[in-house]
C-alpha positions in Angstrom: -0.5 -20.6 24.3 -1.8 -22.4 27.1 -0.6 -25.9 28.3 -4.1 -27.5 27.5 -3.9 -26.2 24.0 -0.4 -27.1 23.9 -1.8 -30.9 24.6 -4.7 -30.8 22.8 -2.7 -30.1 19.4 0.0 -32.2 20.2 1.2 -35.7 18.4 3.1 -38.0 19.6 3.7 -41.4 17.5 5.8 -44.0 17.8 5.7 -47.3 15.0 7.5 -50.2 14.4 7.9 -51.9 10.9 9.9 -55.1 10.3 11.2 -55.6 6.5 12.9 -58.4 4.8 15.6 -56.5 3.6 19.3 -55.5 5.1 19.4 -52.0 7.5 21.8 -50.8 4.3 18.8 -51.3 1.9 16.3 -50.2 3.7 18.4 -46.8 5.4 19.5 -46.2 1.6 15.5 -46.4 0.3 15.1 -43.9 3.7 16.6 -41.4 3.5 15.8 -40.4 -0.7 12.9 -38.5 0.5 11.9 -37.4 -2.9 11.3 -41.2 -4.1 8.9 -41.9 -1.0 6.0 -40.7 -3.4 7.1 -43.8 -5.4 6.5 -46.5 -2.9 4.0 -43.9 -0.3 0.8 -43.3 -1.9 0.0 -41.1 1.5 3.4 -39.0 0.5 2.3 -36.7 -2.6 4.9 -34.9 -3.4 8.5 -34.1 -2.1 10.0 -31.4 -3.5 14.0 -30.6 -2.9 14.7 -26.8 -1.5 18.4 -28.2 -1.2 20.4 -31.1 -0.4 19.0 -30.8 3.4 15.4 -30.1 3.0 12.7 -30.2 0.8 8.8 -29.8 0.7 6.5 -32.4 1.6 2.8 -32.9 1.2 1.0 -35.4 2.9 -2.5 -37.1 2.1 -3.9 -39.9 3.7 -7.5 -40.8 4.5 -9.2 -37.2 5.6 -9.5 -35.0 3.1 -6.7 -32.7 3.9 -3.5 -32.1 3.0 -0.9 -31.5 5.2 2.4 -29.8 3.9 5.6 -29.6 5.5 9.1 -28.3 5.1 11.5 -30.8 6.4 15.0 -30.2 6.9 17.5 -32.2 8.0 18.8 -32.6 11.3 20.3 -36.0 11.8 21.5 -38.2 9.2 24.2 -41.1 10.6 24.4 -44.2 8.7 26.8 -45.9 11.2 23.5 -45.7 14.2 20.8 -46.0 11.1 19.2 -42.9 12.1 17.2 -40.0 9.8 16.0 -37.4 11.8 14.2 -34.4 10.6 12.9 -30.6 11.7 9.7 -30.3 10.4 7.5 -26.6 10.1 4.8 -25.8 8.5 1.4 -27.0 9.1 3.0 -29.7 11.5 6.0 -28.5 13.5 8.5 -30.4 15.5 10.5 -33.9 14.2 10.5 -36.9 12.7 12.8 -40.0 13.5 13.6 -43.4 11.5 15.8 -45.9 13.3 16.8 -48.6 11.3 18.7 -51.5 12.8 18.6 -55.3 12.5 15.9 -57.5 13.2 14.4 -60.6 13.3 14.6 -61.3 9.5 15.8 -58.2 8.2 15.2 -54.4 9.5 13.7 -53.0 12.1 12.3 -49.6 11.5 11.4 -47.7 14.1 9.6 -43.8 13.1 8.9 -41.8 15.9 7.3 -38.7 15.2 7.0 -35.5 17.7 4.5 -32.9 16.4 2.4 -29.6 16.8 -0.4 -29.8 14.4 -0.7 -25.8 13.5 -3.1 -26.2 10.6 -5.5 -23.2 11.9 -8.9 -25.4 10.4 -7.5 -28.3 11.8 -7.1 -27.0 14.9 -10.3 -26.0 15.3 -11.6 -29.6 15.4 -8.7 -30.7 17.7 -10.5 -31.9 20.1 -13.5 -33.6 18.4 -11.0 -34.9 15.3 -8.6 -36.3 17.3 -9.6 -39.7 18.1 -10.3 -39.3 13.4 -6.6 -37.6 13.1 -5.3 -40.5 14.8 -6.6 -43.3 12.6 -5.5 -41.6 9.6 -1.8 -41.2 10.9 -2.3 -45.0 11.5 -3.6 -45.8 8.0 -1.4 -44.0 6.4 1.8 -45.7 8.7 0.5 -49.0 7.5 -0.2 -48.2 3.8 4.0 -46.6 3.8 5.1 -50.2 5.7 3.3 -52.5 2.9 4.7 -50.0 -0.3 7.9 -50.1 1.4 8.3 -53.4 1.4 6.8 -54.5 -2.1 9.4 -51.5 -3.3 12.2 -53.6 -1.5 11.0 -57.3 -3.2 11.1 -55.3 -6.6 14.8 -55.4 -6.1 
C-alpha cells in the first residue's frame, strides 16, 4: 500500500471532555465497554468475546455501520488509562485518559485509525471532510450521555 493511500485512509483524533464527576467514577463508567450502549446512542452494540475484548458496532450520523473488535491492551487505574487494539473495519487503537480537572475529570480519547471498510474506502477522499463531522457528532453526543449517565448517580 502506498504512503498516499496510507494517508488518505488514515484517522487521527484527539478530544477532550470535562465531567463533573471524580476520575474513579468516570474510569469505572469507562472501562464497562458493554454498558456504553446505555449512555452512547452512536455505540450499538458491544458484545463480550472474553474478559479482554469484545465486538463493537458503531453508528453515528452516515448511514454506515462500522464494526470493530477491540481488545484490550492497556488498562491501569493508578495513570487512568484504557487503551485498546482495534481490527476490523477500523484498525489501530483507541485511548481514554482520565485524570482530574477543573471540576471533576478530564477525559482525554485519542483515537489512531486505518479505516479499511473496502466501500468506505472508496469515497476516502471525497467523504473525508463527511467522515470527519460524523466522528465529531458522534464524540459530542458520547460527552453529553456520559455525563447525564454520571448526574443519574
Amino acid at each position: 500500500m502506498s504512503d498516499w493511500s496510507r494517508r488518505l485512509h488514515r484517522y487521527r483524533f484527539r478530544t477532550v471532555w470535562l465531567l463533573p464527576a471524580t476520575p474513579t467514577v468516570v474510569y469505572a463508567v469507562l472501562e464497562r465497554a458493554e454498558a456504553y450502549p446505555c449512555w452512547w446512542p452512536q455505540v450499538r452494540a458491544v458484545t463480550p468475546l472474553d474478559d479482554r475484548s469484545g465486538i463493537a458496532r458503531f453508528r453515528s450520523l452516515l448511514p454506515y455501520d462500522l464494526t470493530v473488535v477491540a481488545s484490550e491492551r492497556v488498562r491501569d487505574p493508578g495513570r487512568g488509562v484504557l487503551e485498546t487494539t482495534l481490527r476490523g473495519d477500523l484498525v489501530g487503537w483507541a485511548r481514554w485518559t482520565v485524570v482530574p480537572g477543573a471540576g471533576g475529570t478530564r477525559v482525554v480519547f485519542e483515537q489512531d485509525v486505518e479505516l479499511c471498510k473496502p466501500l468506505l474506502r472508496r469515497f476516502a477522499l471525497l467523504g473525508r471532510p463527511a467522515f470527519l463531522a460524523n466522528h465529531a457528532l458522534m464524540m459530542r453526543a458520547g460527552r453529553r450521555g456520559l455525563a447525564a449517565w454520571l448526574a443519574r448517580g
